[in-house]
C-alpha positions as CSV (number, residue, x, y, z in Angstrom):
1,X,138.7,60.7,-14.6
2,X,138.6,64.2,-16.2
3,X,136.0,62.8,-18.8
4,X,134.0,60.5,-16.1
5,X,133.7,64.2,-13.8
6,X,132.4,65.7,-16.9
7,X,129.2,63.1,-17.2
8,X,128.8,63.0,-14.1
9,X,128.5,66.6,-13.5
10,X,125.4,66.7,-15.5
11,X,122.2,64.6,-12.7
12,X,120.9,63.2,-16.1
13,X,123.6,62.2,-17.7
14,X,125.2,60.5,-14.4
15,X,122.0,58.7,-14.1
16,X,121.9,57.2,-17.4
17,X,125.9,56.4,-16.9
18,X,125.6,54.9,-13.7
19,X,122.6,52.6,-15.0
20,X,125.0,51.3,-18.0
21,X,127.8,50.6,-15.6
22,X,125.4,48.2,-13.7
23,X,123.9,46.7,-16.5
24,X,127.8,45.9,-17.3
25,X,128.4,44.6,-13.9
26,X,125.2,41.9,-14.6
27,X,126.2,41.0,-17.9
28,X,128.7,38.9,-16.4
29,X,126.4,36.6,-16.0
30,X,126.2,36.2,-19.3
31,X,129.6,34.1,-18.9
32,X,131.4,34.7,-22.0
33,X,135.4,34.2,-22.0
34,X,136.5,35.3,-24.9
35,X,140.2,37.5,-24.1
36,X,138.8,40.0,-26.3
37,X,137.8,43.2,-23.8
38,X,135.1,44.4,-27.2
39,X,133.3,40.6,-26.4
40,X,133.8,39.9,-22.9
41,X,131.6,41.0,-20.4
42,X,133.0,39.6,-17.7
43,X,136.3,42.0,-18.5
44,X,134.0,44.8,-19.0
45,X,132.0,44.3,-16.0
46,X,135.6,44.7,-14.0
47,X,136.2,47.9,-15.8
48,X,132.7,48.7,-14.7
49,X,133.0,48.1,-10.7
50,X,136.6,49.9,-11.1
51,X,135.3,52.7,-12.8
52,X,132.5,53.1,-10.2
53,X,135.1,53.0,-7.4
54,X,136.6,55.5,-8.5
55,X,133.9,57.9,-9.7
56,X,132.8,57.4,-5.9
57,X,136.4,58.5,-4.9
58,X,135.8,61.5,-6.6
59,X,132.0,62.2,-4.4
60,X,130.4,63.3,-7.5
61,X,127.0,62.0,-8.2
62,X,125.5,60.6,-4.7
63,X,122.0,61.0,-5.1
64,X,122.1,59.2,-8.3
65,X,124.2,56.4,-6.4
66,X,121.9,56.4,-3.5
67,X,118.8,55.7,-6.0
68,X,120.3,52.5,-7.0
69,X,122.3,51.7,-3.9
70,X,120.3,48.2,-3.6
71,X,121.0,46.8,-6.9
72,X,124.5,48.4,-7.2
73,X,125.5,46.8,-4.0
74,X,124.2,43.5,-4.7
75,X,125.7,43.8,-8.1
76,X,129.3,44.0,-6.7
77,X,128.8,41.3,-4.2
78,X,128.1,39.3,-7.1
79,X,130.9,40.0,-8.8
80,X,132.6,39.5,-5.8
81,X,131.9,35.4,-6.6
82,X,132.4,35.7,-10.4
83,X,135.6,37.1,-10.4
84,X,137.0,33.6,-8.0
85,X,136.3,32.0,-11.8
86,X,138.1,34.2,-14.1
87,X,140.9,32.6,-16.5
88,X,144.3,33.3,-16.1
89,X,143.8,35.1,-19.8
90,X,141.1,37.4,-18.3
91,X,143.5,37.8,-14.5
92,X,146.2,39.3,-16.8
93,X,144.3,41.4,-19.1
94,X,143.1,43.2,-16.0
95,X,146.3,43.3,-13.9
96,X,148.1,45.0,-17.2
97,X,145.8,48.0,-16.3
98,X,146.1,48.2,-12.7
99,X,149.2,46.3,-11.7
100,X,150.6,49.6,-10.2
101,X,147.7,49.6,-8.3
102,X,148.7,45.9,-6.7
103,X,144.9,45.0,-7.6
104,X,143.8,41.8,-8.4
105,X,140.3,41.4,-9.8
106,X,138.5,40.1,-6.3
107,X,140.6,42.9,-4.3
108,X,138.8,45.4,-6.9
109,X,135.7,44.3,-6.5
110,X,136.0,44.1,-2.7
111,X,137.7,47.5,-2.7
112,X,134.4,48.6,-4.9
113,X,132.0,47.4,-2.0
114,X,133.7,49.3,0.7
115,X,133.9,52.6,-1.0
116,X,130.2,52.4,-1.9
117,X,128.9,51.6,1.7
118,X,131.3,54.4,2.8
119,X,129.9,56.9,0.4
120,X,126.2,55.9,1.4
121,X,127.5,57.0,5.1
122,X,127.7,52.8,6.3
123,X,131.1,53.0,7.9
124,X,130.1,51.3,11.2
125,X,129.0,48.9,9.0
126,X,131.9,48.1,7.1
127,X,133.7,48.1,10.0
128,X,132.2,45.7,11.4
129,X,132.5,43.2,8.8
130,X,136.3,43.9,9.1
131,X,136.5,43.1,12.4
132,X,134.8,39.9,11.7
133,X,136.8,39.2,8.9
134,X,134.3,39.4,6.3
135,X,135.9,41.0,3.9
136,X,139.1,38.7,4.1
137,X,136.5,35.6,3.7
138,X,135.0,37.4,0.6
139,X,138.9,36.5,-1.1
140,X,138.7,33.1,-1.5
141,X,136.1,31.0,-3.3
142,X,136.4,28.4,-0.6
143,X,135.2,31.3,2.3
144,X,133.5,33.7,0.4
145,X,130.1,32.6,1.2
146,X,130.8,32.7,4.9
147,X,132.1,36.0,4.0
148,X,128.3,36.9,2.5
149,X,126.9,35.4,5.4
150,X,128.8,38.3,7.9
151,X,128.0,40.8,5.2
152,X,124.1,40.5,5.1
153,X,124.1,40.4,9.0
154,X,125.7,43.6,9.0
155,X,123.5,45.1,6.5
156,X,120.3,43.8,8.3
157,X,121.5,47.1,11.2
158,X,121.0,49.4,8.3
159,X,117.7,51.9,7.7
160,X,114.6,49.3,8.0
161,X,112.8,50.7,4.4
162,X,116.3,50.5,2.2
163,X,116.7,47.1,4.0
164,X,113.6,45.8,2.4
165,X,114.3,46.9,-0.8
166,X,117.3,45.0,-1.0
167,X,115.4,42.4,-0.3
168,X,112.5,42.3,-2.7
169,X,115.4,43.3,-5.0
170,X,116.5,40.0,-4.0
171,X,113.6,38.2,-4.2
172,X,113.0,39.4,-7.4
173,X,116.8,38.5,-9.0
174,X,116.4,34.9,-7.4
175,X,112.5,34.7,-9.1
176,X,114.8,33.6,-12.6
177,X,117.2,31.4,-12.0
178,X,121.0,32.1,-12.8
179,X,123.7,29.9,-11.8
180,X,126.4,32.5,-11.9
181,X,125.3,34.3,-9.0
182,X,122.1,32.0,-7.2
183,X,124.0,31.0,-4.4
184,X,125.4,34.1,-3.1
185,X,121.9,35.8,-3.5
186,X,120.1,33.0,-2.1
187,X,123.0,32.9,1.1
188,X,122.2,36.4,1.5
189,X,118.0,36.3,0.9
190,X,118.1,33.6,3.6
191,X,120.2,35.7,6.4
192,X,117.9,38.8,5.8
193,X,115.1,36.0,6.2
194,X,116.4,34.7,9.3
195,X,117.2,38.8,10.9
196,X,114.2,40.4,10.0
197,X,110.3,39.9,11.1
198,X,108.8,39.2,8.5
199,X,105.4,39.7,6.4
200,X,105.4,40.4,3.1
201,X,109.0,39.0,3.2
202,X,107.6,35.6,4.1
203,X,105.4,35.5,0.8
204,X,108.2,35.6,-1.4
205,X,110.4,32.9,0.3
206,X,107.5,30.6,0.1
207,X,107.0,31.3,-3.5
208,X,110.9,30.9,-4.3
209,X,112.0,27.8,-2.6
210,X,109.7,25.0,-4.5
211,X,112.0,26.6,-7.4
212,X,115.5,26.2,-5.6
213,X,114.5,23.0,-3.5
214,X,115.0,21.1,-7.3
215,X,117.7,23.1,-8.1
216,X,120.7,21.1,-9.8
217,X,123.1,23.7,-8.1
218,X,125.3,21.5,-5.7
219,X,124.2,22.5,-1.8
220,X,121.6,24.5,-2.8
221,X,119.1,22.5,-1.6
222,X,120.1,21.8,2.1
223,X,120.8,25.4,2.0
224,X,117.5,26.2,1.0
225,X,116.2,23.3,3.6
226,X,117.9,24.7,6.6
227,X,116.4,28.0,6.0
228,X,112.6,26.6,6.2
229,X,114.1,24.8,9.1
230,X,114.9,27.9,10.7
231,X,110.9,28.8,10.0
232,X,109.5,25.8,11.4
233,X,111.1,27.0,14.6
234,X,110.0,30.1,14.5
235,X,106.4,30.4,15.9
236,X,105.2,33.3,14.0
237,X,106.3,31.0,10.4
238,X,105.9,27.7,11.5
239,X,102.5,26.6,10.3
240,X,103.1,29.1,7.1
241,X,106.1,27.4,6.1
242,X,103.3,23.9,6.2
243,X,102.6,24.9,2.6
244,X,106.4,23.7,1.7
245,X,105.7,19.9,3.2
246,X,105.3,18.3,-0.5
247,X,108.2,19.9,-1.9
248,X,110.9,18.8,1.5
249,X,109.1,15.5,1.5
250,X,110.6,15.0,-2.3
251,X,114.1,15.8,-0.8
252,X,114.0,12.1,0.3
253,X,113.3,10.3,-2.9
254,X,117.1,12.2,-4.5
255,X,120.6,10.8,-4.7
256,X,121.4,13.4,-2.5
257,X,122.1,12.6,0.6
258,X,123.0,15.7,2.3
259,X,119.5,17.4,1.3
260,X,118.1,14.5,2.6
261,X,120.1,14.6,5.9
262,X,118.8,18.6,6.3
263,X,115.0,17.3,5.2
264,X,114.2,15.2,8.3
265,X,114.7,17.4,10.8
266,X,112.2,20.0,8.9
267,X,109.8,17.1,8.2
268,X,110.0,16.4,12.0
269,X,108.7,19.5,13.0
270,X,105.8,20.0,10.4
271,X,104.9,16.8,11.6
272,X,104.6,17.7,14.8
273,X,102.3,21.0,13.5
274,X,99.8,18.8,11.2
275,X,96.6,17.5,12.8
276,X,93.2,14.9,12.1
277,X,93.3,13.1,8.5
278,X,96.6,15.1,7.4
279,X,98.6,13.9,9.5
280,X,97.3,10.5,9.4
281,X,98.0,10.7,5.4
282,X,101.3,12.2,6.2
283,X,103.0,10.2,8.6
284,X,101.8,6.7,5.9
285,X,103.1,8.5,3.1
286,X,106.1,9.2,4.9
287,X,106.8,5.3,6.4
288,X,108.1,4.1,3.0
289,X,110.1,6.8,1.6
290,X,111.6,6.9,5.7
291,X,112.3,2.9,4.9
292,X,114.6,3.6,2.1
293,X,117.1,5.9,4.3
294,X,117.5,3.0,6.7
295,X,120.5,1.9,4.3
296,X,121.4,5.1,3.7
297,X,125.1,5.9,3.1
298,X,125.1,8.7,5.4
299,X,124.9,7.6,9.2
300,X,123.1,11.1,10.1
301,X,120.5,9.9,7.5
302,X,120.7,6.1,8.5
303,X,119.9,7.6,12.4
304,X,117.2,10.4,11.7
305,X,115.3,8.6,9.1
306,X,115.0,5.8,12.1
307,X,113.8,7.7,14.7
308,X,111.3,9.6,12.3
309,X,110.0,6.5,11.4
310,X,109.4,5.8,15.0
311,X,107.3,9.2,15.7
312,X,105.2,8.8,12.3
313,X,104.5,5.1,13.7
314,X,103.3,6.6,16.9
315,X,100.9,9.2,15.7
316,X,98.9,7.3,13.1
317,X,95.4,6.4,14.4
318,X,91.8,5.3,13.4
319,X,91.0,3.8,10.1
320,X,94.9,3.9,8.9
321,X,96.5,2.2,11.7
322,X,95.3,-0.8,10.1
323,X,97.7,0.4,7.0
324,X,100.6,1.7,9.2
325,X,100.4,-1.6,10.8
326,X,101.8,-3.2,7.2
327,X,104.4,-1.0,6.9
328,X,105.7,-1.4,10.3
329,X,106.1,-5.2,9.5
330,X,108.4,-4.4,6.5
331,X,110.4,-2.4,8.6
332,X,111.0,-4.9,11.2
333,X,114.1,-7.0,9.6
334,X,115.8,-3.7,8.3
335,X,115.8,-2.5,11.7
336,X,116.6,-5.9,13.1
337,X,119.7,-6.0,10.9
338,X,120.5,-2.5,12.0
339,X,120.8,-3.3,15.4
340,X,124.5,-4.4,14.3
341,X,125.1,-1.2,12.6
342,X,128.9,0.3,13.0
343,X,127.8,3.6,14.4
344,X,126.3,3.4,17.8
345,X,124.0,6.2,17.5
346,X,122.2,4.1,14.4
347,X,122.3,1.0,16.6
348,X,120.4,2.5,19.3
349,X,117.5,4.1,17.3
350,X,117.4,1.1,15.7
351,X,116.7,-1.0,18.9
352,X,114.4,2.0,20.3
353,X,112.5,1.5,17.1
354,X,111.7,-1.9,17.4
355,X,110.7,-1.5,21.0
356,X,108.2,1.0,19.8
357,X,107.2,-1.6,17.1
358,X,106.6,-3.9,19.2
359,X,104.7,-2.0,21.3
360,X,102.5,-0.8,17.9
361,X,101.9,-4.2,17.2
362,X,101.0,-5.1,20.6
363,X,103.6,-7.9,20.0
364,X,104.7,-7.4,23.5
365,X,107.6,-10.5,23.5
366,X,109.4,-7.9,20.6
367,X,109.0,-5.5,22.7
368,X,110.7,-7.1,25.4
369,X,113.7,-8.2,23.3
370,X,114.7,-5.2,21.5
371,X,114.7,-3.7,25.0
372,X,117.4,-6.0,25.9
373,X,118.9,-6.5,21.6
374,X,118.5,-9.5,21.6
375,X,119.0,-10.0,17.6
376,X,118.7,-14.0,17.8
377,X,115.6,-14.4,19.6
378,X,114.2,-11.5,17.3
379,X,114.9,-13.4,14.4
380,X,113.3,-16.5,15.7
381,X,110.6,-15.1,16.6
382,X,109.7,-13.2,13.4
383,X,110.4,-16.6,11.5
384,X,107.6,-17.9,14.1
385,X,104.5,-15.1,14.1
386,X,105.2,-14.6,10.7
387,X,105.7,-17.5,8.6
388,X,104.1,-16.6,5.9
389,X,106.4,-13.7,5.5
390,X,109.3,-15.8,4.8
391,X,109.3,-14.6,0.7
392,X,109.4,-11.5,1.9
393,X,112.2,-11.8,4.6
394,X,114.4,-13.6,1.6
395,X,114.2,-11.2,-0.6
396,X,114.8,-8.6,2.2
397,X,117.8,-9.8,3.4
398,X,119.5,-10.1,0.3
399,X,119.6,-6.3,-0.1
400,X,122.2,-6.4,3.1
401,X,124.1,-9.0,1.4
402,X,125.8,-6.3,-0.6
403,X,125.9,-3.7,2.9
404,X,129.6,-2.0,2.7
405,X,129.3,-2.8,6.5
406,X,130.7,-6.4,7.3
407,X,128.4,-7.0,10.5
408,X,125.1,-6.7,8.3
409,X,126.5,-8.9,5.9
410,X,127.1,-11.1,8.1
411,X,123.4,-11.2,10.0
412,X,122.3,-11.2,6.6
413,X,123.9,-14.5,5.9
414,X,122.7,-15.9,9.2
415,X,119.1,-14.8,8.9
416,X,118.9,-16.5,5.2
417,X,120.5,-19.5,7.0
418,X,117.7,-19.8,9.4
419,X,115.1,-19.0,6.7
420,X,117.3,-22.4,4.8
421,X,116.5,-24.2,7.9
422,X,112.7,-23.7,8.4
423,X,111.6,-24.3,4.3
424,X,110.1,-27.8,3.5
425,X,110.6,-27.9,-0.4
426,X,113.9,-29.0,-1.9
427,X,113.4,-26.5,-4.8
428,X,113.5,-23.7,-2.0
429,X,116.6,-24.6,-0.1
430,X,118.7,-25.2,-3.3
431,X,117.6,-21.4,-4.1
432,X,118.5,-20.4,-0.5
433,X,122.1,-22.2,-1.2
434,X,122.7,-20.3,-4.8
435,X,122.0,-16.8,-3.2
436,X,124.9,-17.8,-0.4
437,X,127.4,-18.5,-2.8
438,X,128.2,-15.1,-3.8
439,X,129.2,-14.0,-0.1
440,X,130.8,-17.3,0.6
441,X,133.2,-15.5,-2.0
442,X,133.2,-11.7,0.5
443,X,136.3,-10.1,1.5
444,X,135.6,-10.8,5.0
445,X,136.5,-14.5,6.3
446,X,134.1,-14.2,9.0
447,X,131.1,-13.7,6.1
448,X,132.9,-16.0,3.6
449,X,132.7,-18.7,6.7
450,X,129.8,-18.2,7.7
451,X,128.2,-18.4,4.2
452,X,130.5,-21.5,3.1
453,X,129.2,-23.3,5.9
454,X,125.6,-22.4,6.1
455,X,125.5,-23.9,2.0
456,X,126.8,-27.4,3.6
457,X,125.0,-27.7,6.1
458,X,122.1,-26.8,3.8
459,X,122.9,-29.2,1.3
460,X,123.4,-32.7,4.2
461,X,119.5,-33.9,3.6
462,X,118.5,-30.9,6.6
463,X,117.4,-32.4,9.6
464,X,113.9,-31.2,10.1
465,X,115.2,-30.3,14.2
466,X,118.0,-27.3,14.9
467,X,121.0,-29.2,13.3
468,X,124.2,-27.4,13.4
469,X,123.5,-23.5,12.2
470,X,122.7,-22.2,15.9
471,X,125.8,-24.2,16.5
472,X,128.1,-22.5,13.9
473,X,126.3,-19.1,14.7
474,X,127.7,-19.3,18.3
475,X,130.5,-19.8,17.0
476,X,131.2,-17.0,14.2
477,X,129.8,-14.4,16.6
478,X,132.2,-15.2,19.5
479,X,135.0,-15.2,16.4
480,X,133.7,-11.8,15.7
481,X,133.5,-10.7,19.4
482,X,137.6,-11.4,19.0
483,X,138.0,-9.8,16.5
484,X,136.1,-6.4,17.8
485,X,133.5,-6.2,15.1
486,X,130.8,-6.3,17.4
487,X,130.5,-2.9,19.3
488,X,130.7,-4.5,23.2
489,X,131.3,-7.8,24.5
490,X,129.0,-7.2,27.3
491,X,126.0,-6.9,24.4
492,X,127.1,-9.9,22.4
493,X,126.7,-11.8,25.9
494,X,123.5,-11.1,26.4
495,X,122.4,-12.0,23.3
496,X,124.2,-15.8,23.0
497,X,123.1,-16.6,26.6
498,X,119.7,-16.7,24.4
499,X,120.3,-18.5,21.6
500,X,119.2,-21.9,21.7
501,X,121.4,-25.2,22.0
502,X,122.0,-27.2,19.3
């Protein structure tokens, strides 16, 4: 410390020192592990923070600290989040040099943090995040970014023009991506985003988040999403945050389903904000990627994805109704099949939906059975308006032969049976009776029945009138109502009082 008082005593010199010890705090990123201290930056970049700490102790050197205080600060926040990755090899080369001090490498580094903001005269500050238990969450990898999140709120009460600086600091950092410290900076760009009225500050979001949206960083994305959420809500950035449409509407077309479960709620609002010819082209482009997330693995994404579907039907008008009108036909046994789904919440878009479909359509008998689910009728009657469809409805259902959910597997099987019953070529119903003979082989005995059956009854000559499938439908569904995988008896009433007599 004797040497360190030295340097620092002379302004130039401490400013050139200070600068190398944060250039060794970022070279961490550089994520090196070799237990050498003479080729690890990561080791070095601990030595830096301590040594820092403890040149602050010593109150030597503040206006040289105070010139740097935003990249310092953000500097030791991010080491904050390397230091939860170190090897044991790296842990013990730094606890031999400060086990007396009962340090571990995260304790430094949090230590670090609170003896700068106390030296730049922030003590409310830092207590504040203690009573919050900020800097408790900072300790583990599994809180620490909750632990961010109290942190940048608390800095957000701090002096308005060194505020901003650590923002475009920020903005600036997150402008080249680095995955060793992206998501703390972008957890605290977005709380300064959400805290502050913005401007300038606006400009650079808009310019970083295309960037992060495609990030391969795991959460990044919906974090990023529920941030422009956050904007569309906000009526000073709402129509601003219009020029990030494209790059949400992309969120759909991932494997992800979680970005795609924070998407639709932001797609719902811009929707609501576009107007004329836009929106027209919007809401269509939207309709089929919405179709996709019907099946969706995620029941938040199975439910939204519905109901957004519903509000894009209803505000398309002029010329492309005529196209929205095509789209809303292939969604019609999707949603039909989903009127079985498991959750209750899906179920019930689904059936609001088809109402609204029907209503689109000016098909007013749908709309009158999905206001009362009634599946079967549904299914007749699409088989009737729409014969020529029936190709399509085949190959349609036979995506739900393979639904994890048993109910939809088993409407699929029914709906193909009814499809065996209305074809006239032979050539037909033997395909119809090869596609049921993988789920006469599903897990479930109710499917497997059902399926077995249907393949007989195909294969007796068909009689051209209703045979026996209504018959054997009647029957699976109340062997399904006893075994409660239908969601009310009361619903699965209503529906077989319509189904028609064999």
């Amino acid at each position: 410390m004797a040497m360190w008082r030295v340097m620092m005593s002379e302004p130039q010199a401490a400013e050139k020192v200070l600068r190398e010890l944060l250039s060794l705090l970022m070279n961490q990123s550089l994520r090196k592990t070799s237990t050498s201290t003479k080729d690890n930056p990561r080791i070095l970049s601990l030595a830096a923070a301590r040594t820092i700490s403890e040149i602050l102790l010593q109150s030597v050197c503040l206006w040289q600290v105070e010139a740097i205080f935003p990249q310092l600060f953000q500097a030791l926040l991010f080491q904050v989040s390397f230091t939860t990755e170190l090897t044991l090899q790296e842990v013990h080369i730094f606890w031999m040099e400060h086990q007396q001090d009962r340090l571990t490498p995260i304790r430094s580094a949090v230590q670090s943090m609170r003896v700068l903001l106390c030296s730049m005269g922030f003590e409310s500050q830092v207590l504040a995040i203690e009573a919050q238990g900020g800097w408790d969450t900072l300790l583990s990898s599994q809180t620490h970014l909750m632990g961010v999140r109290i942190i940048a709120r608390e800095m957000m009460k701090i002096p308005s023009p060194l505020c901003s600086t650590i923002f475009c600091h920020l903005a600036e950092l997150l402008s080249t991506e680095d995955p060793t410290w992206e998501m703390v900076a972008m957890v605290f760009f977005i709380e300064m985003l959400d805290c502050t009225n913005l401007s300038e500050e606006l400009d650079c979001a808009l310019e970083i988040f295309p960037m992060y949206l495609q990030s391969q960083c795991l959460g990044m994305p919906s974090l990023v999403l529920r941030a422009i959420l956050r904007l569309t809500e906000r009526p000073d950035t709402e129509r601003k945050a219009l020029v990030l449409l494209p790059y949400v509407m992309e969120q759909l077309q991932g494997d992800d389903s979680d970005a795609s479960a924070a998407a639709l709620p932001v797609l719902g609002n811009m929707l609501r904000l576009l107007e004329g010819k836009t929106l027209n082209l919007t809401a269509l482009a939207l309709a089929d990627k919405l179709r996709l997330l019907f099946d969706n693995e995620l029941d938040t994404v199975r439910e939204l994805s519905i109901r957004l579907f519903q509000i894009a039907m209803g505000l398309v008008v002029g010329a492309e109704k005529k196209k929205m009108k095509k789209k809303v036909w292939d969604s019609l046994l999707p949603l039909l099949f989903h009127l079985h789904d498991q959750d209750k919440s899906v179920a019930k878009a689904s059936q609001e939906a088809l109402r609204s479909a029907g209503q689109f359509l000016k098909w007013g008998q749908l709309a009158q059975l999905a206001e009362t689910a009634q599946a079967w009728r549904i299914c007749e009657c699409l088989l009737a308006r729409k014969r020529n469809r029936a190709k399509d409805y085949l190959w349609q259902s036979q995506t739900y032969l393979q639904s994890p959910q048993e109910p939809l597997r088993w409407e699929a099987v029914r709906f193909i049976g009814l499809l065996g019953r209305d074809v006239d070529e032979h050539k037909n119903v033997q395909y119809i009776r090869e596609i049921l003979q993988g789920p006469s082989k599903d897990t479930s005995p109710l499917v497997s029945s059902l399926a077995t059956q249907t393949v007989l009854i195909l294969g007796r000559g068909r009689l051209k009138s209703r045979f026996n499938l209504p018959r054997l439908s009647l029957q699976m569904t109340r062997a399904r109502m006893r075994s409660h995988s239908v969601p009310s008896k009361d619903s699965a009433q209503a529906e077989t009082k319509q189904e028609p007599q064999p």
